[in-house]
N, C-alpha and C positions, 0 to 999 in steps of 0.2 A: 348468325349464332346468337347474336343478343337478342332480335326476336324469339327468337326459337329457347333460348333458357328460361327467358320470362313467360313464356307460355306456360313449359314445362312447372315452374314453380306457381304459378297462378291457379293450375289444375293441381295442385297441390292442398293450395290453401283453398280451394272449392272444396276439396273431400275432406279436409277439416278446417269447415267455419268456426272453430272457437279460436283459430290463429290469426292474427291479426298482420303481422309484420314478420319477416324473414328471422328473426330474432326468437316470436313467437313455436315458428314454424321448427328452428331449432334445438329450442327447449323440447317440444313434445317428442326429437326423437332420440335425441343426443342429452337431454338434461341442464340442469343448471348452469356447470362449467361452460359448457361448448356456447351455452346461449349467451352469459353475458362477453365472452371473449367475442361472439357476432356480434354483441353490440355496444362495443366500443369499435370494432371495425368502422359498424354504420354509422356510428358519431366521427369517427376522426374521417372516412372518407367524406360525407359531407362538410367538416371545415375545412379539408382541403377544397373540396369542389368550390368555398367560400373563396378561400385564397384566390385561385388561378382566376376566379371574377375582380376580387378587388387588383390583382396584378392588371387586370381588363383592363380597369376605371383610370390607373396610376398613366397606364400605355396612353389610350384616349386622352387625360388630360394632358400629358405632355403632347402629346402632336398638336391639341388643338391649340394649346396655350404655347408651342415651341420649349419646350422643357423653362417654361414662366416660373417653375420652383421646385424644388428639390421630390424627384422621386419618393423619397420617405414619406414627405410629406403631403403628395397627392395620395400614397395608398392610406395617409389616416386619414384626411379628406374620404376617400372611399369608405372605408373603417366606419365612418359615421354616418354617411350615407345608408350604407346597408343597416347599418343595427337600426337605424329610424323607421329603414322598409320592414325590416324581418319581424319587429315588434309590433306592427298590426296582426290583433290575432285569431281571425277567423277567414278559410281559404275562401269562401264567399266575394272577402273584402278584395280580395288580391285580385280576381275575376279581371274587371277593365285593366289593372296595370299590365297582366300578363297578356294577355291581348294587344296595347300599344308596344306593349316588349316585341312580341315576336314580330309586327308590322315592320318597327323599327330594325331587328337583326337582319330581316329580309332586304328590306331598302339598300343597308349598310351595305349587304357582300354584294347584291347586285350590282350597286355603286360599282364598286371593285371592280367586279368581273367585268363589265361594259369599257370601264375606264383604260384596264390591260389590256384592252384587246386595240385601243385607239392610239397606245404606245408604240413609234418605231421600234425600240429596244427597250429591254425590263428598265427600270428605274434605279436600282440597284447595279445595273451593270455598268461598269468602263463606257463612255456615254464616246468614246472616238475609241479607231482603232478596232483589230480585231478582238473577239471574247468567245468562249465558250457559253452556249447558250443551255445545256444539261439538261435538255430534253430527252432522255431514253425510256424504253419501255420496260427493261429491266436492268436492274442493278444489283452489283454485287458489294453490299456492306460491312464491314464489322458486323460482328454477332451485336455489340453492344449497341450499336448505333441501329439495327435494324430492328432487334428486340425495343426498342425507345419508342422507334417512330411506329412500332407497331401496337403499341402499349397507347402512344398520343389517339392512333387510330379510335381503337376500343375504346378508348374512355368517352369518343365524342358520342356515342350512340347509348351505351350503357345507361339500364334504367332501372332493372331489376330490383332491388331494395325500395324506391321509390315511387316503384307503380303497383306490388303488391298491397296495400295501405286501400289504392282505390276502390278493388273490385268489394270491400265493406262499403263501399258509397252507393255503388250501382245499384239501380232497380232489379236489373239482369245481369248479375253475376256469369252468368256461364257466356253472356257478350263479352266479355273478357277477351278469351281467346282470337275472336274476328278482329277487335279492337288493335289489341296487340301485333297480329301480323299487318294489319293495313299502317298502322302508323310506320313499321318494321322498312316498310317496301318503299312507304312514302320519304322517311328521311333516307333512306339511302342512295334514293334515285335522286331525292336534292342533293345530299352532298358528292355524290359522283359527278355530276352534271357538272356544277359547280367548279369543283376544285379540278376538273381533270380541263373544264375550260379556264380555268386561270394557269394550269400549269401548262396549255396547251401557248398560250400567250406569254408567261414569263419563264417558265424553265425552272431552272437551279435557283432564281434571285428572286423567291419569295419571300415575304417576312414573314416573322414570328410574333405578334398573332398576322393573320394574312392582309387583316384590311388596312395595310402601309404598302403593300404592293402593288399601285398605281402611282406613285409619285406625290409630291412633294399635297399638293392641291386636293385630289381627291383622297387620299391620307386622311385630313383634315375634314373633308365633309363627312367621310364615311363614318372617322371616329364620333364625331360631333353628334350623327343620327342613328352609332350604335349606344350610345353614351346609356341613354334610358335602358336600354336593355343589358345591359352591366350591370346596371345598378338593382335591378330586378332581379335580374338571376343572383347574383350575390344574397339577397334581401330573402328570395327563396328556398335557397340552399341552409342558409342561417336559421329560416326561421324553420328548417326542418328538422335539423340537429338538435334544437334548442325546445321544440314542441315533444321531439321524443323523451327527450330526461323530464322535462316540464311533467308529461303525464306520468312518470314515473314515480315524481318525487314528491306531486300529491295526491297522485291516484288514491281512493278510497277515505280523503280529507275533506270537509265538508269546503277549503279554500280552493281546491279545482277547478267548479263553478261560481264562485262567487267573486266581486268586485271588493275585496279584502287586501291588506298590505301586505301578508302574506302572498298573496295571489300574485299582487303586482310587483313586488318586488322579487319575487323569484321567477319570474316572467322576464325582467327587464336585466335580472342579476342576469343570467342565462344569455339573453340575446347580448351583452356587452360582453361577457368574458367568451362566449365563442366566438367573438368577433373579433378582439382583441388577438386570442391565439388562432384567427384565421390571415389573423395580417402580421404576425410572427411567421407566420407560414411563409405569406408572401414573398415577406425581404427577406429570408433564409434561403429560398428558390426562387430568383428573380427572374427565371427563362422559361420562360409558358411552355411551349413542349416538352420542357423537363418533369416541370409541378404537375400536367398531364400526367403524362408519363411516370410520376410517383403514386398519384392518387390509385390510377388504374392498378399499378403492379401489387402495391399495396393491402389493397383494401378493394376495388371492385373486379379485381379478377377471384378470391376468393370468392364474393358473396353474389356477381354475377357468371360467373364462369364452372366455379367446383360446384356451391353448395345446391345449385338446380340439379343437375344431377345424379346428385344424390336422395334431395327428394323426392324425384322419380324411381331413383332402385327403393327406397321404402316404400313404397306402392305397389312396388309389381317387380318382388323378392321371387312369387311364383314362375317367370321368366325365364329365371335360373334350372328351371324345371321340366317347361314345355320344351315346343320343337323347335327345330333351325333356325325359322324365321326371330321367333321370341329369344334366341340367347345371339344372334346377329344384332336387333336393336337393342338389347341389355349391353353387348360389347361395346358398340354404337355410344353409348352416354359414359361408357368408360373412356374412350376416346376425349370424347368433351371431357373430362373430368383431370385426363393428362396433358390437355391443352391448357386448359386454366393454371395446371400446376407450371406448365411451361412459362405462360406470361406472368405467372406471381414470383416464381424464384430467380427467373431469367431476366424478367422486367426491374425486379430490385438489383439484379447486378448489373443489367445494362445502365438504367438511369445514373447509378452511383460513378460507375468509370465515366458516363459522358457530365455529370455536374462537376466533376475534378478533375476533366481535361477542361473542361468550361473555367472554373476558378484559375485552374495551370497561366491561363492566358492571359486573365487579369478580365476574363467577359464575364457579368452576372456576379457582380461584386454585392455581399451583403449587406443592408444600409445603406444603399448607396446611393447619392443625386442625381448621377450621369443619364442624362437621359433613354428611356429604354422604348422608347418608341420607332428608333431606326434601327432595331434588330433584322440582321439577314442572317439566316440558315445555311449555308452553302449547302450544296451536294454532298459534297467530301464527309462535312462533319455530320450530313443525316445518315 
């Protein structure tokens, strides 16, 4: 479905190239109100997307360093990290890091998934004695707890707002669409592979984030040589949020393009304070499938889930008109349109009941030192 909406809105902004970004695409059909209310979505979802990376960096240094310092204080360590990356500022520059990024993310979960599988029993688990290993094919969860994990789900594929921007880059715009389903197919088949061979290996005692899911040792390498890639995606999530008000707020100024203090200072203003309130974020939501799980409900099931959709019924209102088949796929993207609305009002009251039974417990305390790198999930509470 996340393939499939960004297509939809891609063949969107093809039949009107003067739109640049889903915000753009907004405005022309809905007006001023509805556009900038899209784009404060697409700014607060990416510094959340910022967040759950610097939560990334905070998890990684504690494992690697054994909680060597206070939580807090690795995520402003991160905090500072990212706003150094996000402030180089031409996507050109970024080319080789995002390259070592994804080599690195790749190594890391491999690490993982090889490591689990060379365990007698999950690492998490009662290590004597009998346990439940929470291997089933289906389960029956709270609404709250299912709408979460299904929200974590969505968010990890979700691109929509941020891959609209490129097909203005492309020589061939209308490659768009090929582009869009191959990568669609290709992250799916990795992360199914993947997570269904680590949960085939560990069960119910995975961690949150997953690469603590081999024990004590591979923990530790995994974090160590996802570390770069933390740091990166943070760096590009930031400096996405931060390029969009950027051009906003000198568009049509002769300091836009130029090497001016203006320039750089509303450059560097922007990369610090969303960085700042993306690590507000952090310690406010210290349980990565939670802050998942907020962003998604949030903010990318609206602007990846409804608002495709609906750019498609302004295209082809004539639908409404024709025969069977034509008001079968118009019903079709109404469907998608009351699934989005599902995970955005369903996902905001699922996340909220599971972070205040999470607080209830005293797990995923705000500000807090306690190390968060030996998070387990149970069964029960996904």
């Amino acid at each position: 479905m996340n393939a499939y909406t960004s297509v939809i809105a891609g063949d969107f902004k093809i039949n009107h190239p003067e739109c640049h970004t889903i915000v753009d695409m907004s405005r022309l059909i809905w007006g001023n109100i509805i556009a900038e209310f899209v784009s404060v979505l697409l700014i607060l979802g990416y510094v959340l997307c910022t967040a759950s990376a610097i939560l990334g960096i905070s998890t990684a240094l504690n494992a690697v360093s054994e909680n060597g310092a206070c939580t807090a204080v690795f995520s402003f360590v991160g905090l500072i990290m990212t706003v150094m990356f996000a402030s180089i500022r031409t996507w050109s520059s970024m080319t080789w890091p995002l390259a070592i990024s994804f080599f690195c993310v790749m190594a890391a979960v491999l690490a993982v998934v090889i490591g689990s599988a060379q365990l007698k029993r999950p690492s998490a688990a009662p290590q004597t004695g009998p346990y439940d290993f929470g291997f089933v094919a289906i389960r029956y969860p709270t609404f709250a707890a299912g709408i979460t994990a299904a929200n974590a789900i969505f968010a990890s594929s979700t691109g929509c707002p941020g891959t609209i921007p490129i097909i203005s880059e492309m020589r061939q715009p209308t490659d768009f669409r090929r582009v869009t389903i191959n990568v669609g197919c290709i992250v799916t088949v990795i992360y199914l592979v993947l997570s269904m061979t680590m949960y085939s290996y560990v069960g119910q005692w995975i961690a949150s984030p997953s690469l603590g899911s081999a024990g004590p040792l591979i923990k530790k390498v995994a974090y160590g040589v996802a570390l770069p890639s933390l740091v990166v995606s943070a760096g590009l999530f930031n400096h996405v949020s931060a390029k969009y008000i950027f051009v906003r707020v000198l568009r049509g100024t002769k300091h836009l393009q130029s090497n001016s203090l203006v320039h750089w200072s509303t450059w560097l203003g922007l990369n610090l304070g969303l960085g700042v309130l993306a690590y507000v974020f952090a310690e406010a939501v210290p349980v990565f499938n939670y802050l998942l799980a907020l962003l998604a409900s949030v903010c990318f099931a609206p602007m990846s889930i409804m608002l495709p959709p609906l750019f498609w019924m302004a295209d082809h209102k004539h639908y409404l008109k024709a025969g069977t088949k034509e008001k079968v796929i118009y019903a079709a993207h109404v469907g998608i349109l009351l699934i989005g609305s599902l995970m955005c009002v369903g996902g905001i009251y699922g996340v909220g009941v599971s972070i205040a039974q999470a607080s209830s417990t005293g797990f995923g305390r705000v500000f807090s030192c306690a190390d968060n790198s030996n998070t387990v999930i149970s069964q029960q509470s996904r």
